[in-house]
C-alpha positions as CSV (number, residue, x, y, z in Angstrom):
1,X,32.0,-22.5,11.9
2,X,34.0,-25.5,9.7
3,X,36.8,-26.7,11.8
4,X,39.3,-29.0,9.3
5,X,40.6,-31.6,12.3
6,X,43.0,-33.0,9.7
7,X,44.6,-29.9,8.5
8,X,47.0,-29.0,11.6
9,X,48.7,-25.8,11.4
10,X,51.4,-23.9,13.9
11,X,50.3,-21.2,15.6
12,X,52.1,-18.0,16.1
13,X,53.2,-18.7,19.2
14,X,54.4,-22.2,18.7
15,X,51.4,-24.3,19.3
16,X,50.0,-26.5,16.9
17,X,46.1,-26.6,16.3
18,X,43.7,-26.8,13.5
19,X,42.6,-24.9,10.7
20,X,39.0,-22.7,11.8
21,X,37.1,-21.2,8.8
22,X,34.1,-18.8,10.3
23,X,30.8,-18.6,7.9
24,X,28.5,-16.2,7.9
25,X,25.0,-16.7,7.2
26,X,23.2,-15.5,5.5
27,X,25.8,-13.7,3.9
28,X,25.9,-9.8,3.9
29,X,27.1,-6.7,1.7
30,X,30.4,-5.4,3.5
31,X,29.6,-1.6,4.0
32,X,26.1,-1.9,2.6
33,X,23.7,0.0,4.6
34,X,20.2,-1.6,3.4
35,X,17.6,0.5,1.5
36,X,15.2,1.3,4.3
37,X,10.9,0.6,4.5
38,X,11.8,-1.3,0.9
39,X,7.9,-2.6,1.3
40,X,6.9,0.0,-0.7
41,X,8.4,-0.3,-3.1
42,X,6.2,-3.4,-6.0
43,X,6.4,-6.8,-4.9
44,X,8.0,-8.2,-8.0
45,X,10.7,-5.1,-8.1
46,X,11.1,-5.5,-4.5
47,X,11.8,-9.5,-5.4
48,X,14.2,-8.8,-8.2
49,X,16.2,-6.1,-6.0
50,X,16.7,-8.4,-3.0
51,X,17.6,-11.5,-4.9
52,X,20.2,-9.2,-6.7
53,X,21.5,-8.5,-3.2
54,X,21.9,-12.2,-2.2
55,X,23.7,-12.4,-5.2
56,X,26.2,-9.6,-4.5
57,X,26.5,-10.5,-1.3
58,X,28.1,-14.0,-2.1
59,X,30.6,-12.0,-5.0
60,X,28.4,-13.1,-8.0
61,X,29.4,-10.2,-9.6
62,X,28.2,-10.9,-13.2
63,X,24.6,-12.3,-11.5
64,X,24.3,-8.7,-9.4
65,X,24.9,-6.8,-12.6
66,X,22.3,-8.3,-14.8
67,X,19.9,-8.2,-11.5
68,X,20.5,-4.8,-11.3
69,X,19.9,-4.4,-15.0
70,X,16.5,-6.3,-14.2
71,X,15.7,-4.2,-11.7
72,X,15.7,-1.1,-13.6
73,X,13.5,-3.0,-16.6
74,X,11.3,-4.0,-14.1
75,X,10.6,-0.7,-13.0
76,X,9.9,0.4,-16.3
77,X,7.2,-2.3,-16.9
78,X,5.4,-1.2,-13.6
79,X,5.6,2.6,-14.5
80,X,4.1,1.7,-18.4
81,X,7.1,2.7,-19.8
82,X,6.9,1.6,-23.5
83,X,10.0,0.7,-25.9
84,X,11.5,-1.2,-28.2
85,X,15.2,-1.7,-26.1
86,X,16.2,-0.6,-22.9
87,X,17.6,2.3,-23.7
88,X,14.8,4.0,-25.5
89,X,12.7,3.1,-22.1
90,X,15.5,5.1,-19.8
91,X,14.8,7.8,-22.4
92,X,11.3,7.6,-21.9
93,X,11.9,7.7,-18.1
94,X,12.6,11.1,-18.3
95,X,10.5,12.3,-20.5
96,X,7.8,11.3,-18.9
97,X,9.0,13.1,-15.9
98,X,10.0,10.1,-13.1
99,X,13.5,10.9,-13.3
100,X,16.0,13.7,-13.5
101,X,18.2,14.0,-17.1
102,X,21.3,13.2,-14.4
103,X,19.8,10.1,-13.6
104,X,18.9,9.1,-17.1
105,X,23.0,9.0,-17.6
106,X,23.2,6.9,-14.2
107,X,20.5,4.7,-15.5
108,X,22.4,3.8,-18.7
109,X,25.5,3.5,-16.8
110,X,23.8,0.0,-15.4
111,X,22.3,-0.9,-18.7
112,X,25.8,-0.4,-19.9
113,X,27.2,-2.6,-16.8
114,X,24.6,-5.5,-17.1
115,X,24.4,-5.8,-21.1
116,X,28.5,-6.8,-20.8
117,X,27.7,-9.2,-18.0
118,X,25.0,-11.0,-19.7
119,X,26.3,-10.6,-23.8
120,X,30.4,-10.6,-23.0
121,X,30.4,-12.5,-19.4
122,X,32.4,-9.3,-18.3
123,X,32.4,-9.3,-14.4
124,X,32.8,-5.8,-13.0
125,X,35.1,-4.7,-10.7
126,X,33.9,-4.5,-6.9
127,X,34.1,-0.8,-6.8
128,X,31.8,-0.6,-9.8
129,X,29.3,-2.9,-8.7
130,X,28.6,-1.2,-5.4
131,X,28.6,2.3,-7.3
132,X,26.2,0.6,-9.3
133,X,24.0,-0.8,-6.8
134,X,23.7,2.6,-5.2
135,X,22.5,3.9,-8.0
136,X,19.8,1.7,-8.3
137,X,18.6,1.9,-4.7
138,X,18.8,5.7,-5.2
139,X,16.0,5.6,-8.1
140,X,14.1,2.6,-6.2
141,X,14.2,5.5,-3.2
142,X,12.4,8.2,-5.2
143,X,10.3,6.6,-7.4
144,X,8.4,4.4,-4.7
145,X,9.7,4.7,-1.2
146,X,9.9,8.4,-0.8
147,X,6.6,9.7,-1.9
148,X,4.8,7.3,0.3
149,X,6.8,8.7,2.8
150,X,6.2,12.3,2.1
151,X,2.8,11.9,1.6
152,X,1.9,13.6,4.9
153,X,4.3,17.1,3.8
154,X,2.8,19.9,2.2
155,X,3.9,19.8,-1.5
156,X,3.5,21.8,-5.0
157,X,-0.3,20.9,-6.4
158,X,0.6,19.9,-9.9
159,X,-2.8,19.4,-11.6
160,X,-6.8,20.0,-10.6
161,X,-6.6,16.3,-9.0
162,X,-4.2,17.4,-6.0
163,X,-6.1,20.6,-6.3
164,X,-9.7,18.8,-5.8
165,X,-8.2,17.0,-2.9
166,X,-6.6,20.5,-1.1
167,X,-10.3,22.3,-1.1
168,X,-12.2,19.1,0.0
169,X,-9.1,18.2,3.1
170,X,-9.5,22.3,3.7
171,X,-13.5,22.1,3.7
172,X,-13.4,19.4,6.2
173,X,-11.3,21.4,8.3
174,X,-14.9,24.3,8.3
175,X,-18.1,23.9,10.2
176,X,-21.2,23.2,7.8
177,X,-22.6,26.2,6.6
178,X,-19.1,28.2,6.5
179,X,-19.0,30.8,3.8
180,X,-15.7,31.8,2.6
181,X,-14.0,32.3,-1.0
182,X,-11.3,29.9,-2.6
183,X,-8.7,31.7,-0.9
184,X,-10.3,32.2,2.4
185,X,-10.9,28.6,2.2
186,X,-7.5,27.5,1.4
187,X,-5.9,29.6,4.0
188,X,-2.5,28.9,4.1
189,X,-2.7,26.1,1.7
190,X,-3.0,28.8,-1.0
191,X,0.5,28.4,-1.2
192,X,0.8,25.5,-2.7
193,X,-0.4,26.2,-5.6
194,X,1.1,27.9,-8.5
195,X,-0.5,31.5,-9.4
196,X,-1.1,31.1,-13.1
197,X,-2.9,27.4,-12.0
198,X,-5.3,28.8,-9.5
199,X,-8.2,30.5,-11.9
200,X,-8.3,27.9,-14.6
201,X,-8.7,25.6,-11.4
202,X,-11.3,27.8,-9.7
203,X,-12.7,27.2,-13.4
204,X,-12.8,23.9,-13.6
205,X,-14.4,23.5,-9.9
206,X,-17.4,26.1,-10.8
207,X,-18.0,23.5,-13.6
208,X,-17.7,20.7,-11.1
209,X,-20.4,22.1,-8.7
210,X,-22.4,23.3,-11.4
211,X,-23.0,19.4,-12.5
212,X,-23.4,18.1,-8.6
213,X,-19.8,16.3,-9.2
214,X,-18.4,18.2,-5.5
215,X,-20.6,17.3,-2.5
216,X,-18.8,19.1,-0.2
217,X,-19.5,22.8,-1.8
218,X,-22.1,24.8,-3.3
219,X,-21.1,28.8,-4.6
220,X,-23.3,31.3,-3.1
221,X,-22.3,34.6,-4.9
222,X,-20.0,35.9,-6.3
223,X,-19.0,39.2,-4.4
224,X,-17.4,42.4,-5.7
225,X,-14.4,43.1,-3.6
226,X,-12.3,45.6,-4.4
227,X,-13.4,45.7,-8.3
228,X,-13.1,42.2,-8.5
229,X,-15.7,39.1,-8.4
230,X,-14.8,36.9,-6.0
231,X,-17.2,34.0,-5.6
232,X,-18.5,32.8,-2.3
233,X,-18.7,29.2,-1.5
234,X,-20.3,27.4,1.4
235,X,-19.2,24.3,3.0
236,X,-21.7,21.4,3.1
237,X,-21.9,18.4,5.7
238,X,-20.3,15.6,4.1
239,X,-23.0,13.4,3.1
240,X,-21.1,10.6,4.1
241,X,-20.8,10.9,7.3
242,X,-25.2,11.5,7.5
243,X,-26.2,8.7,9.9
244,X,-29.6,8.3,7.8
């Protein structure tokens, strides 16, 4: 609080007292609700973002729209994203598949917003800086802090990685010595994985046991069933957990 002794003033009902100016500190974001479990999100990203929010927060409107231009190169260094300017990187964002083509129009919405602050010394307007900041907080949210925070929901198996990690998290779930096939194994996790994925997956794991590369399965047979081979696997004890 900064009370001015020597600046008297009349009050509204006649008095006569001094002038009281009320600080707040640190300052904040009127409105802002704060992007939440932001520790996931890279340390040096995660330094860039919230020093672009103490800036905003004191009205340094040409600072927050260069740190929010930052922000977004930042996040292009940490995903690899190669390029000769800016623009070609938010290009390259979706291409590569982290963002949505919507977002790519977002993104050079604050290229647009932080190249006039730092080349023209244009300071936006308030409404456009806050519709800027949520734009940014929106692709800090699903690049980094919602996939850590989905990470225990069942979700689409994209490639024979997530599909390694299914079988062995649905083997350890079996007693040793459990014959079953893929989809016997899998049980309801079948769904998860898209039907013109599954045999070249099956494939690839055959080729995996066959070279001793999956500890936790061997195939015992492959069974006729109904016209069809279907091979028969057997859950192993996890070698790991051997106390010898």
């Amino acid at each position: 609080m900064n009370e001015d002794f020597e600046n008297i003033i009349e009050t509204f009902d006649g008095d006569y007292g001094h002038k009281t100016v009320v600080l707040i500190y640190p300052s904040v974001i009127q409105d802002h609700k704060p992007l939440e479990d932001t520790f996931y999100i890279p340390k040096l990203i995660r330094k860039i973002y919230n020093q672009t929010l103490n800036t905003l927060s004191s009205g340094a409107y040409v600072l927050a729209s260069i740190g929010l231009r930052a922000t977004i190169e930042a996040t292009c260094n940490h995903l690899l994203i190669s390029g000769a300017t800016l623009e070609k990187r938010i290009d390259q964002l979706v291409k590569s598949g982290h963002v949505s083509n919507s977002d790519r129009k977002l993104l050079h919405a604050i290229r647009f917003l932080g190249n006039d602050a730092a080349h023209n010394i244009t300071e936006p307007k308030h409404a456009e800086i806050r519709v800027a900041l949520d734009i940014v907080e929106h692709i800090l949210n699903t690049l980094f802090v919602l996939p850590k925070k989905a990470r225990s929901l069942d979700t689409v198996v994209e490639n024979y990685a997530d599909f390694i990690k299914l079988v062995e998290a649905c083997a350890a779930k079996s007693p040793a010595s459990t014959t079953k096939s893929l989809i016997g194994l899998l049980d309801s996790k079948r769904r998860l994985i898209p039907q013109v994925s599954i045999d070249e997956y099956e494939k690839q794991l055959l080729e995996e046991i066959s070279a001793g590369n999956v500890p936790f399965l061997s195939l015992v047979e492959a069974a006729n069933v109904e016209g069809k081979d279907v091979n028969i696997y057997q859950v192993l004890d996890d070698p790991a957990n051997d106390p010898f």
